[in-house]
PDB file as gemmi writes it, atoms N, CA and C in Angstrom:
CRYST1    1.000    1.000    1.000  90.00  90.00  90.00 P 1                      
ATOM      1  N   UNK A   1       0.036  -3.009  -1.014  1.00  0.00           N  
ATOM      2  CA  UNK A   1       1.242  -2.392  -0.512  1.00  0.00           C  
ATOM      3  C   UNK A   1       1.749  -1.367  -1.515  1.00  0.00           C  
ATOM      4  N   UNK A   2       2.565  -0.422  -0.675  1.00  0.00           N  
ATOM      5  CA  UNK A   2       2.755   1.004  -2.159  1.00  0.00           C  
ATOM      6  C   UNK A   2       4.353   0.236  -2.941  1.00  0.00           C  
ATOM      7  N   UNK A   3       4.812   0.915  -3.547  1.00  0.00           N  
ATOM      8  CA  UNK A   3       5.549   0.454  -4.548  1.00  0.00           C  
ATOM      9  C   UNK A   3       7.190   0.746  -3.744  1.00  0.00           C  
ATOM     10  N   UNK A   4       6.860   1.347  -2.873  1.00  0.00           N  
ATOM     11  CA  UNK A   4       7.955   1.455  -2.067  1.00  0.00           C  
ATOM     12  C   UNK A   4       8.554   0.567  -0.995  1.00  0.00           C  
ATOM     13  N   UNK A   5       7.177  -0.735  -1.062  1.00  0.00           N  
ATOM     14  CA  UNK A   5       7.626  -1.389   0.112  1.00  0.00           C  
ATOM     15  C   UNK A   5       7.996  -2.716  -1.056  1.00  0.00           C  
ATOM     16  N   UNK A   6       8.325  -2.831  -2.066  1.00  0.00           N  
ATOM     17  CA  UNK A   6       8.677  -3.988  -2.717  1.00  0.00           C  
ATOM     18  C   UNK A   6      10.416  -3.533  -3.104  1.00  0.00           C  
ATOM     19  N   UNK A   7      11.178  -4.331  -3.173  1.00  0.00           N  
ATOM     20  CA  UNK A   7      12.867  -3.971  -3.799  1.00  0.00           C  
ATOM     21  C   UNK A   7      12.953  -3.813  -5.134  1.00  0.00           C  
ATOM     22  N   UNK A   8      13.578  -2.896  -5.307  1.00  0.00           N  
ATOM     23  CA  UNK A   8      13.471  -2.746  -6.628  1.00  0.00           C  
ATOM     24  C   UNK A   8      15.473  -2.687  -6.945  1.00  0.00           C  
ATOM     25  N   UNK A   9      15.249  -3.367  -7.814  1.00  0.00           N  
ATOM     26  CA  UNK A   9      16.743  -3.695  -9.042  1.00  0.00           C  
ATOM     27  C   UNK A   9      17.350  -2.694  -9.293  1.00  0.00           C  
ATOM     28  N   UNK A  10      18.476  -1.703  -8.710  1.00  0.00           N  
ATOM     29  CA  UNK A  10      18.561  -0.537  -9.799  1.00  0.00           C  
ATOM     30  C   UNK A  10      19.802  -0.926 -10.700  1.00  0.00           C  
ATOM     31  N   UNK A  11      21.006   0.005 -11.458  1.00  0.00           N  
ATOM     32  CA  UNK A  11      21.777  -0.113 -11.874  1.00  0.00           C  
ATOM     33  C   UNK A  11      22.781  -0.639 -10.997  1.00  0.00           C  
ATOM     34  N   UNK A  12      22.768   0.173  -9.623  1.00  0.00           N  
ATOM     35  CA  UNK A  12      23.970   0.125  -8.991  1.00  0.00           C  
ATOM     36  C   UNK A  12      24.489  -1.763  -8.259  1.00  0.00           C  
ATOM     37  N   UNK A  13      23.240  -2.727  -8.414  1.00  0.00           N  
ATOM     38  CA  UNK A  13      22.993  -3.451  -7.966  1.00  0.00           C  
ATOM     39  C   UNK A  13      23.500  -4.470  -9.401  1.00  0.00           C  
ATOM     40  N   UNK A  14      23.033  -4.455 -10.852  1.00  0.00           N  
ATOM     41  CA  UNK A  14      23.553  -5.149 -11.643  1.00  0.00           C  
ATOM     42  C   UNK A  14      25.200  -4.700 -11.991  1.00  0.00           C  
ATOM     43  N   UNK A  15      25.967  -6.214 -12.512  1.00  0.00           N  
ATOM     44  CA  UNK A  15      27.234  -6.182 -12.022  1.00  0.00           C  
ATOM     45  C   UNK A  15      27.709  -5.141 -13.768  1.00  0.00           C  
ATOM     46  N   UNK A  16      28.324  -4.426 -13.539  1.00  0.00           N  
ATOM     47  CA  UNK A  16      28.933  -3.914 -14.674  1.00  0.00           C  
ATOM     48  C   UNK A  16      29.853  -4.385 -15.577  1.00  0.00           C  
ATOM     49  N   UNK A  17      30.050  -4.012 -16.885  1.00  0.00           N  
ATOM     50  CA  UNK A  17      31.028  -5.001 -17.733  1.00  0.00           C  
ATOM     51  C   UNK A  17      32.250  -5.398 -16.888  1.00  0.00           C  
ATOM     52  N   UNK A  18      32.669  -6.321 -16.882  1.00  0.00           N  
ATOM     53  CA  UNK A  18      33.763  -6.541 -15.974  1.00  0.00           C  
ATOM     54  C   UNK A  18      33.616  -6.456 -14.138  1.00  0.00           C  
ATOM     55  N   UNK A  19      32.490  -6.072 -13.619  1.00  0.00           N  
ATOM     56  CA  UNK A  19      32.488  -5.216 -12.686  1.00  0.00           C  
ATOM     57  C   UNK A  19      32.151  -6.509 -11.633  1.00  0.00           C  
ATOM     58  N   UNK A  20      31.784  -6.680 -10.330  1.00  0.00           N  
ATOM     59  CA  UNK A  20      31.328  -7.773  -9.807  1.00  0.00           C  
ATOM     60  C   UNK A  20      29.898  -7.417  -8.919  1.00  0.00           C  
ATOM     61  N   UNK A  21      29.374  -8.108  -9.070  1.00  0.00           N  
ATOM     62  CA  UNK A  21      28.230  -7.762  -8.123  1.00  0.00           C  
ATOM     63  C   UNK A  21      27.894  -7.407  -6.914  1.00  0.00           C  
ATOM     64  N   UNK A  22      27.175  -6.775  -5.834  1.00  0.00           N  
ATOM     65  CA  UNK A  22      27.071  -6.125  -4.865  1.00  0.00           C  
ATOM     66  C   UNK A  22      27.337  -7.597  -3.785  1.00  0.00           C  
ATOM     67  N   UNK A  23      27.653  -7.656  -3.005  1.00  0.00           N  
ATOM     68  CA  UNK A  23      27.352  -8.109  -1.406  1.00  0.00           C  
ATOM     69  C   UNK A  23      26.192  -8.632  -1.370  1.00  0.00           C  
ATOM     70  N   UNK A  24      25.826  -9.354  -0.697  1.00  0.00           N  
ATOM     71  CA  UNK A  24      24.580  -9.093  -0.122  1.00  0.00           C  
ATOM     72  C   UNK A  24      24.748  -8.196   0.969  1.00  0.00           C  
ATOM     73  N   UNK A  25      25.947  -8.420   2.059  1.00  0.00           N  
ATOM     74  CA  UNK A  25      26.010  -7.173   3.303  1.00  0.00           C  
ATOM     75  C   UNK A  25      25.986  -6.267   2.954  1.00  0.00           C  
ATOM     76  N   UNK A  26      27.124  -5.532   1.614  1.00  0.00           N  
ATOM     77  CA  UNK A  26      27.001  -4.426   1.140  1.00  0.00           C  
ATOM     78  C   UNK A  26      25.363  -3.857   0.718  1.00  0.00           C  
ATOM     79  N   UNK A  27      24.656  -4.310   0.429  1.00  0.00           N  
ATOM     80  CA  UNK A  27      22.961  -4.563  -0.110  1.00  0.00           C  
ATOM     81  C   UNK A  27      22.046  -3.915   1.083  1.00  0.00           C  
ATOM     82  N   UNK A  28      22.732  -4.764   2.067  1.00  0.00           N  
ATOM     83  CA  UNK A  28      21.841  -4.805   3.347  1.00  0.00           C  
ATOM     84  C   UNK A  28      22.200  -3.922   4.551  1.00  0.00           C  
ATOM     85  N   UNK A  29      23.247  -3.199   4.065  1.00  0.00           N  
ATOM     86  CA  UNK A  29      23.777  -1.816   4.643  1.00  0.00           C  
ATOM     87  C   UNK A  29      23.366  -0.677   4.068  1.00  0.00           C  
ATOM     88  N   UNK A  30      22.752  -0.745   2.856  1.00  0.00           N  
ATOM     89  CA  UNK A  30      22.403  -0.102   2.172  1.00  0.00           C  
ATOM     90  C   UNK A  30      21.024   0.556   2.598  1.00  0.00           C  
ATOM     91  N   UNK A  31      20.602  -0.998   2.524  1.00  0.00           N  
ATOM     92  CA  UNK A  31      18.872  -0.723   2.675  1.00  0.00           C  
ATOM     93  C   UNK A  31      18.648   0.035   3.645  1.00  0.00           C  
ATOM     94  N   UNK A  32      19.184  -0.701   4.738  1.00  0.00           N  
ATOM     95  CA  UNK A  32      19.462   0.181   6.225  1.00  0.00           C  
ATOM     96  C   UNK A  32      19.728   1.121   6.691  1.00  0.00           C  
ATOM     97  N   UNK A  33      20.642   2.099   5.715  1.00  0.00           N  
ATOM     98  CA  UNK A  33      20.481   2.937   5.649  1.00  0.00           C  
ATOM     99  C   UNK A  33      19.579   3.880   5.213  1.00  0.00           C  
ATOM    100  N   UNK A  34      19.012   3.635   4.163  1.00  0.00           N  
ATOM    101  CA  UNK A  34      17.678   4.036   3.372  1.00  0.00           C  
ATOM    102  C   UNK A  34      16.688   4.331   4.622  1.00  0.00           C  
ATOM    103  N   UNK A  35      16.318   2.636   5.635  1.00  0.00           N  
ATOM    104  CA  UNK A  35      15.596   3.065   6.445  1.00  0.00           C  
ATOM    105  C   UNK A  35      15.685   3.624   7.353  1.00  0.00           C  
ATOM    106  N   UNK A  36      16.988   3.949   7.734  1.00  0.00           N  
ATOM    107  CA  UNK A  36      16.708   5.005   9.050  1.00  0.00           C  
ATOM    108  C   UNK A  36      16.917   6.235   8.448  1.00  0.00           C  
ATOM    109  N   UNK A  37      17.219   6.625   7.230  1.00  0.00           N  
ATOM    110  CA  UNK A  37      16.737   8.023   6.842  1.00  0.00           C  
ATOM    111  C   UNK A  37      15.204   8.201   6.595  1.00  0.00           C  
ATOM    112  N   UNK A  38      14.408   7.596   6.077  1.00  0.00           N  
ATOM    113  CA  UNK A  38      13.189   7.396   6.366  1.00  0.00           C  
ATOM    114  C   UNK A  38      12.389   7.550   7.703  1.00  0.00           C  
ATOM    115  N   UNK A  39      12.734   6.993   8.722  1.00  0.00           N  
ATOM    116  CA  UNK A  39      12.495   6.643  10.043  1.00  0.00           C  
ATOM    117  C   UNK A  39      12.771   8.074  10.546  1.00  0.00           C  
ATOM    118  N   UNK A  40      14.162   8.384  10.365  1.00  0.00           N  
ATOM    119  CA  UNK A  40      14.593   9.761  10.752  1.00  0.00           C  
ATOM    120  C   UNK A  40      13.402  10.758  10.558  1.00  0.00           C  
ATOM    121  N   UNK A  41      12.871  10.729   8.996  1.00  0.00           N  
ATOM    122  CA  UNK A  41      12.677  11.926   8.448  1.00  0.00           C  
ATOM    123  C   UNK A  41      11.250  11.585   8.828  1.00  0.00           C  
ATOM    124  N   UNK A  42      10.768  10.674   9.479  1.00  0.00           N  
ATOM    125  CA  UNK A  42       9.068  10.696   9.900  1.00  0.00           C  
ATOM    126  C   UNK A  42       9.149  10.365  11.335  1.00  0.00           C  
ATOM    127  N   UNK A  43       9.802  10.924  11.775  1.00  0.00           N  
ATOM    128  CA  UNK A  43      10.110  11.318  12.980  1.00  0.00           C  
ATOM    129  C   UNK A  43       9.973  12.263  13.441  1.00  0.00           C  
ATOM    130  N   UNK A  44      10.872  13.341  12.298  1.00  0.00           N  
ATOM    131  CA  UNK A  44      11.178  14.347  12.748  1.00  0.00           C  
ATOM    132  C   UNK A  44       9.482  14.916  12.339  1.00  0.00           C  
ATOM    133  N   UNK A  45       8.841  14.719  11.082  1.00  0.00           N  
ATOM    134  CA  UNK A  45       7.525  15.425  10.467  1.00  0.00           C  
ATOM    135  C   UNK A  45       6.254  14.896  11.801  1.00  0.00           C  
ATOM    136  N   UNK A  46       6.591  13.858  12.486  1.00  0.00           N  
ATOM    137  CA  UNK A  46       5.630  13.297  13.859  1.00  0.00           C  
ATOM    138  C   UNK A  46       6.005  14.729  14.931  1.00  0.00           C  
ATOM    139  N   UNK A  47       7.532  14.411  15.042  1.00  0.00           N  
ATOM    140  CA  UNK A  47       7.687  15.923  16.590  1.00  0.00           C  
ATOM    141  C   UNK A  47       7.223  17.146  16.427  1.00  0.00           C  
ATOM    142  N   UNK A  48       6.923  17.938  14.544  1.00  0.00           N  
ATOM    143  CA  UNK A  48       6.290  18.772  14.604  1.00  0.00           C  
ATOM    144  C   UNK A  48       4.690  18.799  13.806  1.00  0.00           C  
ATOM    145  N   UNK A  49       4.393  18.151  13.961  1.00  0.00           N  
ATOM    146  CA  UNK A  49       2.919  18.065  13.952  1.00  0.00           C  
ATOM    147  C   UNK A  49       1.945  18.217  15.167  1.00  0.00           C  
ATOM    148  N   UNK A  50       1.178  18.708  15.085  1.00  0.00           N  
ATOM    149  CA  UNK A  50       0.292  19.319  16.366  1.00  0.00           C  
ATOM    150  C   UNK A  50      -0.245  17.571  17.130  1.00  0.00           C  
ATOM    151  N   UNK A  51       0.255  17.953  18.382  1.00  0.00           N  
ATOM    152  CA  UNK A  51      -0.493  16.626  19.263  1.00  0.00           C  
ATOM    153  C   UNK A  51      -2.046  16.920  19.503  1.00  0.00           C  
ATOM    154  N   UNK A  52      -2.762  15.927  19.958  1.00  0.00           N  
ATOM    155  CA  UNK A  52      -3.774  15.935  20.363  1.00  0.00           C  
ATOM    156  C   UNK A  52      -3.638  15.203  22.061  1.00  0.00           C  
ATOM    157  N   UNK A  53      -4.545  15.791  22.717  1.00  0.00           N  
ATOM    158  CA  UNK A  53      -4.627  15.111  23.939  1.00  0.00           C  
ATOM    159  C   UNK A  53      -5.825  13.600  24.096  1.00  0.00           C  
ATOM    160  N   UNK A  54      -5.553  12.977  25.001  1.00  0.00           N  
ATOM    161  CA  UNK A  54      -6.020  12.060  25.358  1.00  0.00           C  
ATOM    162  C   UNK A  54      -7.296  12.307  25.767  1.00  0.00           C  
ATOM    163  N   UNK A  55      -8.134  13.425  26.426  1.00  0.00           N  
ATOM    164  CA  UNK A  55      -9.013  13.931  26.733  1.00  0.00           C  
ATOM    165  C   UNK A  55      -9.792  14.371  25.849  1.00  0.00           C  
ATOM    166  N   UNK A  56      -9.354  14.677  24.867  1.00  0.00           N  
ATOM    167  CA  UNK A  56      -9.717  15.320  23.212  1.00  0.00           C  
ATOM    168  C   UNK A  56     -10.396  14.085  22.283  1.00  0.00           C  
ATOM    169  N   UNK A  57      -9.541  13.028  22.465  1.00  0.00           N  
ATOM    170  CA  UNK A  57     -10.117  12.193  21.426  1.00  0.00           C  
ATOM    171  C   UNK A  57     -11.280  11.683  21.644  1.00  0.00           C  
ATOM    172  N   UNK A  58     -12.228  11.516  20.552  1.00  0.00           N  
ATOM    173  CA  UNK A  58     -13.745  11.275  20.545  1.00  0.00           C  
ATOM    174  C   UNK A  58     -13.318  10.003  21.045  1.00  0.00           C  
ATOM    175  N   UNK A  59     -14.900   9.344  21.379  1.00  0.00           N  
ATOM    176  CA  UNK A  59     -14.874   7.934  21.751  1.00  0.00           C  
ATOM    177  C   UNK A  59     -14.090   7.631  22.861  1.00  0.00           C  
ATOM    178  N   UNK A  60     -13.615   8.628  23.725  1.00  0.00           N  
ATOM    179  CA  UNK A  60     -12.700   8.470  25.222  1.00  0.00           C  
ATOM    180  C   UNK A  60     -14.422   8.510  26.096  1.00  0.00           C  
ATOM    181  N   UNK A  61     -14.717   7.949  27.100  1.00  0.00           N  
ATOM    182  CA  UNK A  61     -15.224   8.262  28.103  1.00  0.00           C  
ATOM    183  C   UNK A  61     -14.333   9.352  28.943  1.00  0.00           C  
ATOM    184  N   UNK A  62     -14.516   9.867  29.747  1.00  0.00           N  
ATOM    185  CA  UNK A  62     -14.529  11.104  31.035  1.00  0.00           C  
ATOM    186  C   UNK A  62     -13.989   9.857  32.206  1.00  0.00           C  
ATOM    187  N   UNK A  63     -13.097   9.898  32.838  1.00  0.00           N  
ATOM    188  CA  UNK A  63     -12.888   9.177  34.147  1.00  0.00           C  
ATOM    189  C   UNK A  63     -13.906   9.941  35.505  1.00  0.00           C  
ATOM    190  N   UNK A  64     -15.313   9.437  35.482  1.00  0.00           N  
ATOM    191  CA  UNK A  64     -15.815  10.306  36.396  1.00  0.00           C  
ATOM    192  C   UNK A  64     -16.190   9.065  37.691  1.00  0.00           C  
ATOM    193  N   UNK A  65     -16.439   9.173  38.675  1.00  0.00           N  
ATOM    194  CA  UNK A  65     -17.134   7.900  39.426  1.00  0.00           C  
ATOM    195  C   UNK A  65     -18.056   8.525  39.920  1.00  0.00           C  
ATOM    196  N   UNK A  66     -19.255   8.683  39.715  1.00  0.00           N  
ATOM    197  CA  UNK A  66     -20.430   8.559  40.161  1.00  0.00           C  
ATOM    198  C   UNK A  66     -21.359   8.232  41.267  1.00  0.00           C  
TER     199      UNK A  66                                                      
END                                                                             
């Protein structure tokens, strides 16, 4: 798995002198957000990338009846 799919600890997550520690909801609103900017942004790089047709791809048979 790439290094992006494990959680990683940052600052904002350890509690600061005096400071208190994150949520877990706060945490998990977070992440969530992370992923639908992600999601968003390979979304958007999928709608402009060239399609291929169904007819195109190797290894399709031809619908012919014979």
């Amino acid at each position: 798995m790439s290094q992006e799919a494990a959680p990683e600890q940052t600052a904002d997550s350890i509690p600061a002198q005096g400071g208190r520690p994150k949520g877990l909801l706060q945490q998990m609103e977070e992440l969530m957000a992370a992923l639908n900017a992600d999601l968003s942004q390979l979304d958007a790089e999928l709608q402009t990338s060239p399609r291929t047709r169904t007819e195109d791809t190797p290894g399709t048979a031809p619908d012919t009846v014979g």
